[in-house]
VOVO-646039 format. One record per atom (N, C-alpha, C, CB): residue number from 1; x, y, z; atom name. Coordinates in pm, 1 decimal. Glycine has a CB too. Layout:
BEGIN
+-----+----------+----------+----------+----+
|   i |     east |    north |       up | at |
+-----+----------+----------+----------+----+
| NUM |        X |        Y |        Z | CA |
...
+-----+----------+----------+----------+----+
This chain:
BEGIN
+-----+----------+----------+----------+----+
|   i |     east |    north |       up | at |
+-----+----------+----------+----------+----+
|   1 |   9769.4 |  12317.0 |  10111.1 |  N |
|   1 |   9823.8 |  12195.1 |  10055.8 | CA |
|   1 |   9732.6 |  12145.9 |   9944.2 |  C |
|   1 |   9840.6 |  12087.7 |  10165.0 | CB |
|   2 |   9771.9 |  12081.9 |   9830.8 |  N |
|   2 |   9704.4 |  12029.5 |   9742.0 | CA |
|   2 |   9669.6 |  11904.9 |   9740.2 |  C |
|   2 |   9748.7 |  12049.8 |   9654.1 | CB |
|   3 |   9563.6 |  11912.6 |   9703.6 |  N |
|   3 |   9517.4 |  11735.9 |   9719.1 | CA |
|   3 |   9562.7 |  11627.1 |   9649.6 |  C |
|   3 |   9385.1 |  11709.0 |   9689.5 | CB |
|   4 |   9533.7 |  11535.2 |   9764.7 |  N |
|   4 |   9627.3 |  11390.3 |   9764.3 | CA |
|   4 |   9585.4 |  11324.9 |   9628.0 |  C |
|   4 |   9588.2 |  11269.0 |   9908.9 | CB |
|   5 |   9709.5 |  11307.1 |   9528.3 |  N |
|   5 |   9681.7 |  11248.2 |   9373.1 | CA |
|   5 |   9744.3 |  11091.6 |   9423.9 |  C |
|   5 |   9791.2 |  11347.9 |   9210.6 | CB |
|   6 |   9645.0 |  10991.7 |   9432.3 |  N |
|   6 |   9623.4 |  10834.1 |   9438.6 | CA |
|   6 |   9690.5 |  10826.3 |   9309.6 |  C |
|   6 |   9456.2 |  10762.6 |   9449.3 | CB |
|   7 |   9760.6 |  10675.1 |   9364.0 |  N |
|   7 |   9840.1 |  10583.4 |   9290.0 | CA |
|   7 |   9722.5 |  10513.4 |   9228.3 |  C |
|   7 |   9946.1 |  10489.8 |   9376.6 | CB |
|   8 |   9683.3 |  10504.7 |   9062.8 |  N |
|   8 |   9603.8 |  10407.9 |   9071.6 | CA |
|   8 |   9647.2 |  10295.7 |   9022.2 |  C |
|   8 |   9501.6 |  10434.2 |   9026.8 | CB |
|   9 |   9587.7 |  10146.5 |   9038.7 |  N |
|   9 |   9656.5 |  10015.2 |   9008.5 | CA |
|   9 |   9734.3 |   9974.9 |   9123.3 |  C |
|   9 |   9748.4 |  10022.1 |   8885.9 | CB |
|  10 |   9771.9 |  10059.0 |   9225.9 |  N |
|  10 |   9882.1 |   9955.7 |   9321.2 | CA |
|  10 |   9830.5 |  10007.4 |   9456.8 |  C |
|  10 |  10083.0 |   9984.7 |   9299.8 | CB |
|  11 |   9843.7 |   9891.5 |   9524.3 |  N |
|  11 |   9742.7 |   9912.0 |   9633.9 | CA |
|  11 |   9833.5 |   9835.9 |   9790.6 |  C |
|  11 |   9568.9 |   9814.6 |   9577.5 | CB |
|  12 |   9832.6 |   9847.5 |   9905.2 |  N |
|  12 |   9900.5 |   9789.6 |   9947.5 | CA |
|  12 |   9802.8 |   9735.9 |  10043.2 |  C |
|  12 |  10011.0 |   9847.6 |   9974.0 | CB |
|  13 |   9807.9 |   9667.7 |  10140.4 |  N |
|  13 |   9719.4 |   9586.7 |  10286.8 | CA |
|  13 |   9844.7 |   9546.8 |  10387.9 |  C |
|  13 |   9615.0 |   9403.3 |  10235.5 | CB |
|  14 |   9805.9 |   9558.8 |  10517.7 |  N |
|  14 |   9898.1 |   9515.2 |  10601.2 | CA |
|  14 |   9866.1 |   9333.9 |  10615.1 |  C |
|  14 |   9883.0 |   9611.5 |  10746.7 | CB |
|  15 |  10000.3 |   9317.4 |  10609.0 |  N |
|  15 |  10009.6 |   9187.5 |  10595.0 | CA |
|  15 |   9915.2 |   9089.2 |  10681.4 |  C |
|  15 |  10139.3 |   9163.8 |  10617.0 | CB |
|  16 |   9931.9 |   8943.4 |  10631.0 |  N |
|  16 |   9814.9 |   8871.0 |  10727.3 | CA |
|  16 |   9889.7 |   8820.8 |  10854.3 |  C |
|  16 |   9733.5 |   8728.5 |  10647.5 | CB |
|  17 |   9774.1 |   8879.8 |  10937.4 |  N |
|  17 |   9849.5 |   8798.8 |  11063.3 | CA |
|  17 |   9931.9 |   8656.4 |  11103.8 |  C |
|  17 |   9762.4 |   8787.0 |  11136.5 | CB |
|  18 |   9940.6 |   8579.8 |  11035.9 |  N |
|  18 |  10047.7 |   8469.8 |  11010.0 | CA |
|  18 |  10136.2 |   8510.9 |  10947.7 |  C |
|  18 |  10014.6 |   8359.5 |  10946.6 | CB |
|  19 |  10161.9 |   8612.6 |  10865.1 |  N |
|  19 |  10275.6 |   8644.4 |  10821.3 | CA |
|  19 |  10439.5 |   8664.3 |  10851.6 |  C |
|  19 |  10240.9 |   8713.6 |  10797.2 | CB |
|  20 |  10516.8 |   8603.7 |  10868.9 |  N |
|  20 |  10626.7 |   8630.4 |  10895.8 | CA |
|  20 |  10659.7 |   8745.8 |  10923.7 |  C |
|  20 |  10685.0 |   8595.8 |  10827.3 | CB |
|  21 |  10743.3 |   8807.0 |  11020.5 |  N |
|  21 |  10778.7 |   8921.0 |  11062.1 | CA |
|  21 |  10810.4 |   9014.1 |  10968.1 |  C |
|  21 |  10866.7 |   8908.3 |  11138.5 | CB |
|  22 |  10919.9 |   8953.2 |  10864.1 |  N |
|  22 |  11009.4 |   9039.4 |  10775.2 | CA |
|  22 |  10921.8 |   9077.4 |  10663.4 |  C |
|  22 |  11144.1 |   8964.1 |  10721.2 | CB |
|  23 |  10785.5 |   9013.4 |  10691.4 |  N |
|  23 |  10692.8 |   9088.5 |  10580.0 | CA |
|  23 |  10635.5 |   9218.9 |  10627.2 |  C |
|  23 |  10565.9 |   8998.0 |  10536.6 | CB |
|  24 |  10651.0 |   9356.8 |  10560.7 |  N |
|  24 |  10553.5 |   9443.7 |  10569.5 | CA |
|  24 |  10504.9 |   9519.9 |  10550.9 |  C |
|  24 |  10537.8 |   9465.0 |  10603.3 | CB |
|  25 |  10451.4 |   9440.7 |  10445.0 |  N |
|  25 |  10316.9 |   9486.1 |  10345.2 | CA |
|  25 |  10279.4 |   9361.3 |  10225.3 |  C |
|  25 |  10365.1 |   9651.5 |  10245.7 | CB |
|  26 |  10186.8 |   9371.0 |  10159.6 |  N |
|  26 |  10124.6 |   9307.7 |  10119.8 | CA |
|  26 |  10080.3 |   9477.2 |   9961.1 |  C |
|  26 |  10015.3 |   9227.4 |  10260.7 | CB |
|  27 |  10138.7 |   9404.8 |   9861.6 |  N |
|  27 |  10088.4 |   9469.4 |   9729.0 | CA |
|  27 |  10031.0 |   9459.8 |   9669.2 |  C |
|  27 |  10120.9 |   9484.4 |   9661.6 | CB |
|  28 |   9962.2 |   9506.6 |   9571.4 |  N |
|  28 |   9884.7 |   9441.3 |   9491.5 | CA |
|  28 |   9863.5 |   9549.9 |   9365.2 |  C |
|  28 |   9753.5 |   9392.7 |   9571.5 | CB |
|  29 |   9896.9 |   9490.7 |   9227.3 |  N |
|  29 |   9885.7 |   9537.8 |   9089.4 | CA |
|  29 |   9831.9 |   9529.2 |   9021.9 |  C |
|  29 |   9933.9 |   9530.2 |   9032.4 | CB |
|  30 |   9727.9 |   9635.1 |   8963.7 |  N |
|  30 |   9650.0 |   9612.3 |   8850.3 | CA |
|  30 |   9721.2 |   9674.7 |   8727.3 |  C |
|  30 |   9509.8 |   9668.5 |   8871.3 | CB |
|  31 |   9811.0 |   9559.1 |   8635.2 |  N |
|  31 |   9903.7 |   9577.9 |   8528.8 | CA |
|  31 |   9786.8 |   9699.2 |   8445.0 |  C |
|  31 |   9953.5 |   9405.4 |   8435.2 | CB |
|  32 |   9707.5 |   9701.5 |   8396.8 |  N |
|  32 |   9598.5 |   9758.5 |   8320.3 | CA |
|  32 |   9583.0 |   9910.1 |   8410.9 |  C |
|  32 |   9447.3 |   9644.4 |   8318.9 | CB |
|  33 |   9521.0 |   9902.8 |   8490.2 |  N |
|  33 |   9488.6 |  10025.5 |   8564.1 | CA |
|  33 |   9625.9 |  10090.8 |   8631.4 |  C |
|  33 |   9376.0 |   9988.0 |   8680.3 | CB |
|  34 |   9747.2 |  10004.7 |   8639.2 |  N |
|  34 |   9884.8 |  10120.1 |   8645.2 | CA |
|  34 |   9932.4 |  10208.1 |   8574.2 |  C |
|  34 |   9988.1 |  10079.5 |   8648.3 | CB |
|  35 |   9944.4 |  10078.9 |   8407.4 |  N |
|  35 |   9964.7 |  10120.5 |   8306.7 | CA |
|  35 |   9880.9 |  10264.2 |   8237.9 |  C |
|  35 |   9953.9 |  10009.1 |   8249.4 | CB |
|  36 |   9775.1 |  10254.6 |   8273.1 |  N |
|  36 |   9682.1 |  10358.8 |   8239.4 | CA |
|  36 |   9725.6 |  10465.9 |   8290.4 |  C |
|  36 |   9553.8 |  10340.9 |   8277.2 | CB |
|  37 |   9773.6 |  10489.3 |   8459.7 |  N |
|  37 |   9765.3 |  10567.2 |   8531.0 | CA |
|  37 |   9927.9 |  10691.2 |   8511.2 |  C |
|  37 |   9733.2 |  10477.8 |   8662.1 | CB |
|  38 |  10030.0 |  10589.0 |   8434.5 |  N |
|  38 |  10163.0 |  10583.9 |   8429.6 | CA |
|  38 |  10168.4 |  10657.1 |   8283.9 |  C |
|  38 |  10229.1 |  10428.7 |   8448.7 | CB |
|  39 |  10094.4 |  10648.2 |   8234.5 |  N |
|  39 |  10090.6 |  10682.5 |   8078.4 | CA |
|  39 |  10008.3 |  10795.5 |   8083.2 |  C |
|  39 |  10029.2 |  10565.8 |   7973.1 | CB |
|  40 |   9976.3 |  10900.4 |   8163.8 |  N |
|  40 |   9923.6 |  11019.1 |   8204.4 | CA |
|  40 |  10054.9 |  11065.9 |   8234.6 |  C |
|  40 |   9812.9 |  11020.9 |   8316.3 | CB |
|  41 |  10126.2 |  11024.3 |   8321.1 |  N |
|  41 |  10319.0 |  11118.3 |   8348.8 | CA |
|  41 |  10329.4 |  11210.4 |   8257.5 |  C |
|  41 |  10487.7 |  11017.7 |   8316.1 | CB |
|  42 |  10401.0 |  11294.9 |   8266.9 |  N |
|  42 |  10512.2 |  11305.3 |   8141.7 | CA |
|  42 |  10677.2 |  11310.4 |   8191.8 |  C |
|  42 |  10479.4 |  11461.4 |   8050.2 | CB |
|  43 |  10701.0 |  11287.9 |   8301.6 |  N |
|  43 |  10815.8 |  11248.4 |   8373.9 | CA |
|  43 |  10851.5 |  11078.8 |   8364.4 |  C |
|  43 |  10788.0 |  11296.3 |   8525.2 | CB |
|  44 |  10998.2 |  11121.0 |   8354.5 |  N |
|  44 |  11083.7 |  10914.5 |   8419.2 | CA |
|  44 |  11070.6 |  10918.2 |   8551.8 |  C |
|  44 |  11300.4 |  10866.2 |   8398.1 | CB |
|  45 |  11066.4 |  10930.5 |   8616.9 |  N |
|  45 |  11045.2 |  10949.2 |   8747.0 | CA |
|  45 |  10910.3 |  11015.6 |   8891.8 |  C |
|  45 |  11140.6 |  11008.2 |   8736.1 | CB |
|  46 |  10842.8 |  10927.4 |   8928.7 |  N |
|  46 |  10763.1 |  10952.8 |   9000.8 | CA |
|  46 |  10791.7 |  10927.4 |   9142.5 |  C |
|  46 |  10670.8 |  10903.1 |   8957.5 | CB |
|  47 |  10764.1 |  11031.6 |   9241.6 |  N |
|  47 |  10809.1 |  10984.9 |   9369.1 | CA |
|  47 |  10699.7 |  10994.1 |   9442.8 |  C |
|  47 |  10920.6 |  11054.1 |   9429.0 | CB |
|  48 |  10657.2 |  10847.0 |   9500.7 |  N |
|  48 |  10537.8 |  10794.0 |   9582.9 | CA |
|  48 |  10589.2 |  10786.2 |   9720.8 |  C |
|  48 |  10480.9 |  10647.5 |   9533.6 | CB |
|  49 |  10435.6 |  10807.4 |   9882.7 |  N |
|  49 |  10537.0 |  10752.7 |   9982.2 | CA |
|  49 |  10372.8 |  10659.4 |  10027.8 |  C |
|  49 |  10643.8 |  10894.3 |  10121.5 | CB |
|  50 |  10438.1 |  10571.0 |  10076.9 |  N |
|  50 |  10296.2 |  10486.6 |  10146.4 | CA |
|  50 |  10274.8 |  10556.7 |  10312.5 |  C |
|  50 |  10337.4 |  10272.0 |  10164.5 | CB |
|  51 |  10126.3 |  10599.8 |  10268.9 |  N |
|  51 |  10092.3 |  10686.1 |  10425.2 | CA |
|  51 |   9963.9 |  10599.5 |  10417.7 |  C |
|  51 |  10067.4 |  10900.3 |  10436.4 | CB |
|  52 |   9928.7 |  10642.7 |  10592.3 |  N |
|  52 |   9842.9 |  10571.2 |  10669.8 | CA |
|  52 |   9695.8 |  10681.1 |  10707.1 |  C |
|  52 |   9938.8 |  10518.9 |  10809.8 | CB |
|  53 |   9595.4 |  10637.5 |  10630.1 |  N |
|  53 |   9496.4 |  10747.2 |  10678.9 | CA |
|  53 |   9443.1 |  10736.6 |  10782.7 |  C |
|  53 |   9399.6 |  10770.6 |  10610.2 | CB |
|  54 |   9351.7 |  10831.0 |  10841.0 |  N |
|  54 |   9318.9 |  10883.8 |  10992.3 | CA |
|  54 |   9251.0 |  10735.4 |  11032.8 |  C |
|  54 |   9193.7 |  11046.3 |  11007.0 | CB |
|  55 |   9135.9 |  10623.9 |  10949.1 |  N |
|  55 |   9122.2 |  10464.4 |  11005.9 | CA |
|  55 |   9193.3 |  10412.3 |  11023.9 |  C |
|  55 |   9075.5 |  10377.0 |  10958.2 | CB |
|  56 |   9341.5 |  10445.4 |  11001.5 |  N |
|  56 |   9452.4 |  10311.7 |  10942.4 | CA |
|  56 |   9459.3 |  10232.8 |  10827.4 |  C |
|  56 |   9449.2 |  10206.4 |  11016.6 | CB |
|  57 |   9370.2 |  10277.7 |  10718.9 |  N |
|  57 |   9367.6 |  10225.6 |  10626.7 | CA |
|  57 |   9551.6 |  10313.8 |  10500.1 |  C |
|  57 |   9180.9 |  10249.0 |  10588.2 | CB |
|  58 |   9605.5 |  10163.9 |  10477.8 |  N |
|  58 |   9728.7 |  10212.1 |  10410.6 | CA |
|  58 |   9716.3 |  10268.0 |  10274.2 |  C |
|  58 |   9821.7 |  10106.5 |  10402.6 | CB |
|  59 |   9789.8 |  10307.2 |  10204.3 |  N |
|  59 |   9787.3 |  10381.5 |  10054.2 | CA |
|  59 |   9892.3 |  10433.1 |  10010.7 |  C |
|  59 |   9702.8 |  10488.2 |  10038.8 | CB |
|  60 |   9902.8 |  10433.4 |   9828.6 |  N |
|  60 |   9992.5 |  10479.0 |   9788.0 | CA |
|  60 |   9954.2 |  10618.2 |   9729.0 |  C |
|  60 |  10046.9 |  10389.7 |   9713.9 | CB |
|  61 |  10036.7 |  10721.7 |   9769.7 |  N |
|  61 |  10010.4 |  10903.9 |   9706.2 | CA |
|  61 |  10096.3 |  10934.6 |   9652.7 |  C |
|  61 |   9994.3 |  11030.8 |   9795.0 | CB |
|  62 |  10144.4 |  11058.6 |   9528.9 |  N |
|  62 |  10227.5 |  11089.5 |   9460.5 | CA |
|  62 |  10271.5 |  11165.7 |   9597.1 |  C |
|  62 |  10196.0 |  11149.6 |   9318.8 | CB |
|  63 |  10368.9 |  11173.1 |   9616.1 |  N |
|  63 |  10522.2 |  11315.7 |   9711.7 | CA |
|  63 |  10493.3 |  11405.3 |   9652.6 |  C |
|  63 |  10724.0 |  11311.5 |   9693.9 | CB |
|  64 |  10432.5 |  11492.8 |   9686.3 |  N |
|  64 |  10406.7 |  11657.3 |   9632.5 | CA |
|  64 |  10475.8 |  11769.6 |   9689.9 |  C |
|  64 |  10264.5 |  11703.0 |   9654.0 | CB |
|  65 |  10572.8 |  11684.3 |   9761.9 |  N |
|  65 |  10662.1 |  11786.1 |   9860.6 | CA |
|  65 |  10775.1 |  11849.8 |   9755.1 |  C |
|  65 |  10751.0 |  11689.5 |  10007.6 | CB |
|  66 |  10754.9 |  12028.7 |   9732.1 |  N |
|  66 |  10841.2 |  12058.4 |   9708.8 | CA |
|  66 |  10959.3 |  12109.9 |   9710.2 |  C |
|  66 |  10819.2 |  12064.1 |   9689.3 | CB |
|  67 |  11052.3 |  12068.1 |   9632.3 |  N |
|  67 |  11182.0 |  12027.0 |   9636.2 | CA |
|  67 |  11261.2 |  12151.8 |   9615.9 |  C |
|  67 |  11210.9 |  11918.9 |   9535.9 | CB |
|  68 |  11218.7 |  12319.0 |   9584.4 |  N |
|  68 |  11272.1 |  12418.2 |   9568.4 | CA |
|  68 |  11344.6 |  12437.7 |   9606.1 |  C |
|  68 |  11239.5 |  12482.4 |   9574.8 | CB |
|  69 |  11426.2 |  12575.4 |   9597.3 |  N |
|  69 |  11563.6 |  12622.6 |   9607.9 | CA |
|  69 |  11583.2 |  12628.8 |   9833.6 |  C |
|  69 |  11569.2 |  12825.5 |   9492.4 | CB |
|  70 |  11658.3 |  12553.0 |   9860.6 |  N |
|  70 |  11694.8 |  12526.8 |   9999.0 | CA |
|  70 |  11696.9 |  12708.8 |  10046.5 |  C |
|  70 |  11868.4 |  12421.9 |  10012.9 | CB |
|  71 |  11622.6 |  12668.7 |  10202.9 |  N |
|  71 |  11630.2 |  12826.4 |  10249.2 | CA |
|  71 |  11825.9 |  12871.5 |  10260.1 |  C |
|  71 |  11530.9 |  12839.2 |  10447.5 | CB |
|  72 |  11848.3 |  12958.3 |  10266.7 |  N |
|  72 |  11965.5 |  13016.1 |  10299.3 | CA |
|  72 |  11981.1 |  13058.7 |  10450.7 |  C |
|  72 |  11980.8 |  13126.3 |  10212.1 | CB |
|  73 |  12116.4 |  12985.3 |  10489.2 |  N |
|  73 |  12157.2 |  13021.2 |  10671.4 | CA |
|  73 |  12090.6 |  13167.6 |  10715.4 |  C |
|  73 |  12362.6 |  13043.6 |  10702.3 | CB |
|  74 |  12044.4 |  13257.2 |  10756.3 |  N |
|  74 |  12079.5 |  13345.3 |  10771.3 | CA |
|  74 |  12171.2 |  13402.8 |  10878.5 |  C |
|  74 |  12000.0 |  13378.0 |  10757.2 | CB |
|  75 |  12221.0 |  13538.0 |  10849.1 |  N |
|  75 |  12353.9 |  13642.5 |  10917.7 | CA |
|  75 |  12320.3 |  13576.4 |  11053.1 |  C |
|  75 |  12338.5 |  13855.9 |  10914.2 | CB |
|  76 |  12407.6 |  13538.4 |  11051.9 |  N |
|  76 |  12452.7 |  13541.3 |  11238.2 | CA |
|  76 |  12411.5 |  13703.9 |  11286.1 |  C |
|  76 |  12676.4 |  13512.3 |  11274.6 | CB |
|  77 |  12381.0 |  13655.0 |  11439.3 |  N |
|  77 |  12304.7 |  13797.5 |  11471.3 | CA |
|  77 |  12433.4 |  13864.7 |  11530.0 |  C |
|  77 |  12155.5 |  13792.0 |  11594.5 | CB |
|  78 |  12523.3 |  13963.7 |  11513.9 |  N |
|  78 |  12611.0 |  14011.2 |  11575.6 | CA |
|  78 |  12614.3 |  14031.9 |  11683.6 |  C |
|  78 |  12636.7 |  14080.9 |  11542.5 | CB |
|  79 |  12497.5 |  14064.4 |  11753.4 |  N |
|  79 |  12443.8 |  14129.0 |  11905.2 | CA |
|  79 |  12480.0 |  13956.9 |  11991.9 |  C |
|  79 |  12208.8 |  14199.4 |  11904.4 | CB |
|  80 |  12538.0 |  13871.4 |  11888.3 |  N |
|  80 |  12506.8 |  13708.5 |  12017.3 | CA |
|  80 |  12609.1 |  13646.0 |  11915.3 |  C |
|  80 |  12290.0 |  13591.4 |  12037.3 | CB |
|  81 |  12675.2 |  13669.8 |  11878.3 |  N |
|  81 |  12816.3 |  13661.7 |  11851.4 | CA |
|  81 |  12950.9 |  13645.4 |  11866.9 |  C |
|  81 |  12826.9 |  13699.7 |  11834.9 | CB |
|  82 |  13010.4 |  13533.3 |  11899.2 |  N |
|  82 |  13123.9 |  13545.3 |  11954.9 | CA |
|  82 |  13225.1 |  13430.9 |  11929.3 |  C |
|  82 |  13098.4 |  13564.2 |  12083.2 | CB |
|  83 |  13339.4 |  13543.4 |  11831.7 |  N |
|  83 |  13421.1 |  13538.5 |  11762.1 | CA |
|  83 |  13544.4 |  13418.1 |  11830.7 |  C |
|  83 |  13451.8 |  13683.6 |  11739.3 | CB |
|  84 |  13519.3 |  13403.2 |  11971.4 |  N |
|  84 |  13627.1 |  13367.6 |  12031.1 | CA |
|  84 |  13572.1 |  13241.2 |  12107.5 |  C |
|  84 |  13689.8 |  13482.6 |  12114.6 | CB |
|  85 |  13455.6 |  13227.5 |  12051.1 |  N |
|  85 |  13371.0 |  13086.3 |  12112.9 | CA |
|  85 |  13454.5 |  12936.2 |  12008.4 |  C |
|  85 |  13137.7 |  13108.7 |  12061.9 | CB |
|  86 |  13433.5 |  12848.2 |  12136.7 |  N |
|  86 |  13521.8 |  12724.8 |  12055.6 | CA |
|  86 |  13432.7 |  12669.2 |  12028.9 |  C |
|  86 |  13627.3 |  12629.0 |  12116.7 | CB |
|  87 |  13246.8 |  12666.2 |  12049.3 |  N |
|  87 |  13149.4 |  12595.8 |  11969.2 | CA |
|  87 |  13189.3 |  12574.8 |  11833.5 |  C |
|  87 |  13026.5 |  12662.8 |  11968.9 | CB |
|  88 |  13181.3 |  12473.9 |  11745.2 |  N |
|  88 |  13252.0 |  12519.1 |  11611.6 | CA |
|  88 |  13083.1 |  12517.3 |  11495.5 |  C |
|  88 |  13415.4 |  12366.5 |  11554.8 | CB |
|  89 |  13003.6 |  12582.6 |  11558.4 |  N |
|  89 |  12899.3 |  12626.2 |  11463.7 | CA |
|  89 |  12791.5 |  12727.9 |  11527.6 |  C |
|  89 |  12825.9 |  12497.6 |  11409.9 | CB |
+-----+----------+----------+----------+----+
Protein backbone atom coordinates (compact mmCIF):
# COMPACT_ATOMS: atom_id res chain seq x y z
CA UNK A 1 0.00 0.00 0.00
CA UNK A 2 1.21 3.50 -0.57
CA UNK A 3 1.53 6.01 1.82
CA UNK A 4 -1.08 8.03 3.40
CA UNK A 5 -1.00 11.65 1.28
CA UNK A 6 -2.56 14.24 4.23
CA UNK A 7 -5.06 16.76 3.45
CA UNK A 8 -3.21 19.83 4.17
CA UNK A 9 -5.22 23.01 5.58
CA UNK A 10 -8.33 20.98 6.79
CA UNK A 11 -8.30 19.35 9.83
CA UNK A 12 -11.12 17.86 11.74
CA UNK A 13 -11.53 17.24 16.02
CA UNK A 14 -14.30 15.35 17.55
CA UNK A 15 -16.70 17.59 18.68
CA UNK A 16 -16.88 19.22 22.27
CA UNK A 17 -18.51 17.38 24.70
CA UNK A 18 -21.49 19.83 25.07
CA UNK A 19 -22.05 19.56 21.69
CA UNK A 20 -25.29 18.67 20.43
CA UNK A 21 -25.77 15.25 19.18
CA UNK A 22 -26.31 16.05 15.43
CA UNK A 23 -22.84 17.47 15.53
CA UNK A 24 -20.04 15.18 14.30
CA UNK A 25 -17.19 16.74 13.82
CA UNK A 26 -15.69 19.82 14.28
CA UNK A 27 -13.48 21.39 11.02
CA UNK A 28 -11.18 23.50 10.66
CA UNK A 29 -9.54 25.56 7.47
CA UNK A 30 -6.50 26.98 6.72
CA UNK A 31 -7.82 29.08 3.44
CA UNK A 32 -3.81 29.63 2.69
CA UNK A 33 -2.42 26.20 3.45
CA UNK A 34 -5.58 24.43 1.41
CA UNK A 35 -5.22 26.64 -1.25
CA UNK A 36 -1.57 25.78 -1.50
CA UNK A 37 -2.22 22.17 -1.11
CA UNK A 38 -5.18 22.21 -3.95
CA UNK A 39 -3.07 24.00 -6.43
CA UNK A 40 -0.53 20.96 -6.52
CA UNK A 41 -3.85 18.72 -8.16
CA UNK A 42 -4.01 18.53 -11.55
CA UNK A 43 -7.52 16.94 -11.29
CA UNK A 44 -11.41 18.65 -10.61
CA UNK A 45 -11.92 16.21 -8.42
CA UNK A 46 -10.30 14.83 -5.28
CA UNK A 47 -11.65 12.02 -3.25
CA UNK A 48 -10.87 12.29 0.61
CA UNK A 49 -12.25 9.86 3.49
CA UNK A 50 -11.92 10.97 7.26
CA UNK A 51 -10.15 7.91 9.11
CA UNK A 52 -9.31 7.40 12.65
CA UNK A 53 -5.63 6.55 13.59
CA UNK A 54 -4.47 3.67 15.87
CA UNK A 55 -4.74 6.85 19.23
CA UNK A 56 -8.01 7.92 17.89
CA UNK A 57 -6.73 10.82 16.70
CA UNK A 58 -9.18 11.90 13.45
CA UNK A 59 -7.83 13.05 9.88
CA UNK A 60 -8.32 13.89 6.51
CA UNK A 61 -6.31 11.38 3.61
CA UNK A 62 -6.56 11.44 -0.15
CA UNK A 63 -8.78 7.70 -1.24
CA UNK A 64 -6.04 5.95 -2.99
CA UNK A 65 -8.30 3.12 -3.50
CA UNK A 66 -8.12 1.96 -6.90
CA UNK A 67 -10.91 2.22 -9.00
CA UNK A 68 -9.71 -0.24 -12.01
CA UNK A 69 -11.36 -2.37 -14.36
CA UNK A 70 -14.07 -4.54 -11.94
CA UNK A 71 -12.94 -8.31 -11.55
CA UNK A 72 -15.06 -10.47 -13.98
CA UNK A 73 -17.77 -13.32 -12.55
CA UNK A 74 -15.97 -16.22 -13.21
CA UNK A 75 -17.38 -19.72 -15.26
CA UNK A 76 -19.63 -21.33 -13.11
CA UNK A 77 -17.94 -24.56 -12.16
CA UNK A 78 -19.87 -27.22 -14.21
CA UNK A 79 -18.93 -30.09 -11.78
CA UNK A 80 -21.69 -27.93 -9.12
CA UNK A 81 -24.00 -26.88 -11.59
CA UNK A 82 -27.42 -27.18 -11.89
CA UNK A 83 -29.37 -26.22 -14.69
CA UNK A 84 -32.68 -27.12 -13.07
CA UNK A 85 -32.04 -25.31 -9.68
CA UNK A 86 -34.76 -22.54 -8.92
CA UNK A 87 -31.94 -20.51 -6.85
CA UNK A 88 -32.07 -17.66 -9.35
CA UNK A 89 -28.18 -16.93 -9.06
Amino acid sequence: MTDKEFVDGLRVYRPNDNAPAFVKADVVITRKELGNWLRTKDTDEIRIQLLESQKGVWYFAVNQYDRGEKPTDPAPDDAHFDPDSDIPF
